[in-house]
N, C-alpha and C positions, 0 to 999 in steps of 0.2 A: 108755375104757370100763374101769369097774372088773374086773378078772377074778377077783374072790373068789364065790366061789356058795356058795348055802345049800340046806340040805336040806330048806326049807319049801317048796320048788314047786320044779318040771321046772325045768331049765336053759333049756331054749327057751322059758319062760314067763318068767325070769329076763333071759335077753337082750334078748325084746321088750321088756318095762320098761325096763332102761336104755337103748335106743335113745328108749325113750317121753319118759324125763327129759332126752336129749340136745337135743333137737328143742323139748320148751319150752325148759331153757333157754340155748337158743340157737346149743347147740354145732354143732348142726348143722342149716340152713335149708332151707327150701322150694327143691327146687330142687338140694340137694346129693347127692351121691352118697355112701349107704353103704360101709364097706368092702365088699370082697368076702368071700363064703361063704368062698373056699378062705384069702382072708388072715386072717380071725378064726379058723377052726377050727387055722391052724395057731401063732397067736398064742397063744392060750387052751386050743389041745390040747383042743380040741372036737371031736366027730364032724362033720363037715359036714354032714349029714342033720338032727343037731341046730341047725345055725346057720339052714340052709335053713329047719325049721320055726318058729324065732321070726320069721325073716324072712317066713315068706308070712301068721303072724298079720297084721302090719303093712298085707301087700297085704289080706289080706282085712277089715281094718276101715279100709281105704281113705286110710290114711295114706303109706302107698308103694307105688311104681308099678315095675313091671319093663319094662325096656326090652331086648329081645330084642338080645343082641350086645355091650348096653353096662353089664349092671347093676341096682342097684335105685336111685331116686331119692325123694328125701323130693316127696308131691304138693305141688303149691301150694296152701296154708290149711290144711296139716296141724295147724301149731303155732295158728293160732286157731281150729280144732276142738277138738285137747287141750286148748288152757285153757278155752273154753268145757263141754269135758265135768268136767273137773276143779272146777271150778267148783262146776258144778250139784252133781255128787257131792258135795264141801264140804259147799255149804248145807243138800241133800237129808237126807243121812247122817250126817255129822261134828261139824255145828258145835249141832243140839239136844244131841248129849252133852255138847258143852262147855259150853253154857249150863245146863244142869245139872249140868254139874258146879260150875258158877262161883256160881249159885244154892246148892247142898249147901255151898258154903265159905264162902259169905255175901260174898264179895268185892263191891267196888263198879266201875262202869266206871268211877271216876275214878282208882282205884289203876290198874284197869290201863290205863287209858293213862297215866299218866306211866310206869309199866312202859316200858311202848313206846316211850315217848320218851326213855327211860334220865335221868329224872328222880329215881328214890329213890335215886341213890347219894349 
């Protein structure tokens, strides 16, 4: 986990994101166990209160589960949930900007994919 934090949103909104990108990709699976509250707060010189509430974002959009004694655990199909939500938001949100933008510059899809395929060098 990166420990650099920015002033653009809460740190426990910050934390649950990067567990968010751990879990697509890949770093950490269905099934795995989080560190603990007291091991990040004192890694990252965090409040614990703060680690606690990125952590119960997670339980509460039902990506992690708490297991009373033992911890928090990534659920099973968390990571094809996230990419599934990820996804949608993509197409939903992000990618008509780009297609207007891509429009606005006049580009062709043929440029870009040899782009893609690291064909213009």
């Amino acid at each position: 986990m990166d420990p650099n934090w920015n002033d653009s949103q809460p740190i426990y909104r910050q934390l649950r994101d990067k567990v968010v990108t751990m879990i697509l990709e890949g770093v950490i699976t269905d099934g795995d166990a989080l560190p603990s509250v007291r091991q990040v707060a004192a890694e990252y010189q965090l409040n614990p209160l703060t680690v606690m509430k990125g952590y119960q974002e997670l339980v509460d959009e039902d990506l992690v589960e708490k297991k009373r004694g033992r911890g928090m655990f990534v659920k099973e199909g968390a990571q094809k949930a996230l990419l599934h939500a990820e996804r949608a938001h993509f197409l939903e949100e992000e990618w008509p900007q780009v297609v207007a933008r891509i429009k606005r510059l006049g580009l062709k899809v043929s440029e870009l994919l040899k782009k893609l395929n690291g064909e213009d060098r």
